[in-house]
N, C-alpha and C positions, 0 to 999 in steps of 0.2 A: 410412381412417386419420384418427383426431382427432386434434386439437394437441396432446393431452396424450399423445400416441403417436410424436408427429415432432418430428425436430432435439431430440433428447436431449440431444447434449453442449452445445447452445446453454440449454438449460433449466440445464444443471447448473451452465454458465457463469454466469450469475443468481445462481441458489442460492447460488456460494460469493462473488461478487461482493457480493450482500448482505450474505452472515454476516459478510465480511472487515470492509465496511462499518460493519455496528453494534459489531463488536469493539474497531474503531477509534474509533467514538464513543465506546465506556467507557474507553478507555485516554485520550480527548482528559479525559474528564467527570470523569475521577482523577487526572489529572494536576495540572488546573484547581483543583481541592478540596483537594487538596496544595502546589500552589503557593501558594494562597490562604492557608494557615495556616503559612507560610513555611517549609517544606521544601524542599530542593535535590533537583531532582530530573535532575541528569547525564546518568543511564545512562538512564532513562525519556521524556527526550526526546531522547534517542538512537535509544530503539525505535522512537517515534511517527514520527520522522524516517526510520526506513529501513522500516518496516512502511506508513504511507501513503502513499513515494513507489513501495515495488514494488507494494504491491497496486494503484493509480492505473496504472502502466504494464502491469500483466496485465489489468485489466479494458480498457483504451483496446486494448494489441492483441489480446484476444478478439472485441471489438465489430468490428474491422477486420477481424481472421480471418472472423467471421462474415457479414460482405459480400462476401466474394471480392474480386475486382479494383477495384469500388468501393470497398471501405473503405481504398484506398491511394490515392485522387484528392484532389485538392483541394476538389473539388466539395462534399468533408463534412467538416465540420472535425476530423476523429479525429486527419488529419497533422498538421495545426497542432497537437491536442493531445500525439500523442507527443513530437513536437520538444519542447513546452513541458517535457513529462515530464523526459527526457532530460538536460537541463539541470537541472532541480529535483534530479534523484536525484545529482549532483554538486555540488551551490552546497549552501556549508555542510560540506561534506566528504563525499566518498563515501560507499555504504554500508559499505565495508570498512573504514574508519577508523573509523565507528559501530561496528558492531559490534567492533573490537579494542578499544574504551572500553568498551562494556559487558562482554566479557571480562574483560577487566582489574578491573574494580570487581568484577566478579561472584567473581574468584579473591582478591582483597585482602579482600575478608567473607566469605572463608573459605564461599560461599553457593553451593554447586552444583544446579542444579537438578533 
């Protein structure tokens, strides 16, 4: 069996860990470019705020999953980085209080997607 044959869901883990990734750089890249020519942008860095603290906490505990009993030791820093996660995805306001601000704005402009 080749690489390209073994640990599928760990490949596929990658895969969307990327995509999430560059998604999030075009959302940081428009946000920036719009901040820049002085637009408010609320509900959008609302998304950035809860779209990069869960996709950071799936890809850390994929990586973890992916180790078995090692990727829960100290020994690698994944723990330290969940914890860090953890905290991030609350400081600044949950992601539930995001996302009911983007709600809200999204139902006030009449803008359903």
């Amino acid at each position: 069996m080749c690489i390209r044959d073994s640990r599928q869901a760990i490949q596929w883990w990658i895969a969307d860990g990327t995509t999430k990734m560059h998604v999030l750089r075009l959302m940081l890249i428009d946000a920036a470019a719009r901040v820049k020519q002085g637009e408010r942008l609320r509900s959008e860095l609302s998304m950035i705020k809860v779209f990069a603290t869960e996709m950071a906490a799936e890809i850390v505990d994929h990586a973890m999953q992916s180790l078995g009993g090692m990727g829960m030791t100290k020994e690698i820093p994944l723990q330290a980085m969940a914890n860090r996660l953890r905290v991030w995805r609350v400081l600044e306001g949950p992601s539930e209080v995001h996302r009911q601000l983007i709600a809200r704005n999204r139902l006030r402009a009449g803008v359903i997607p």
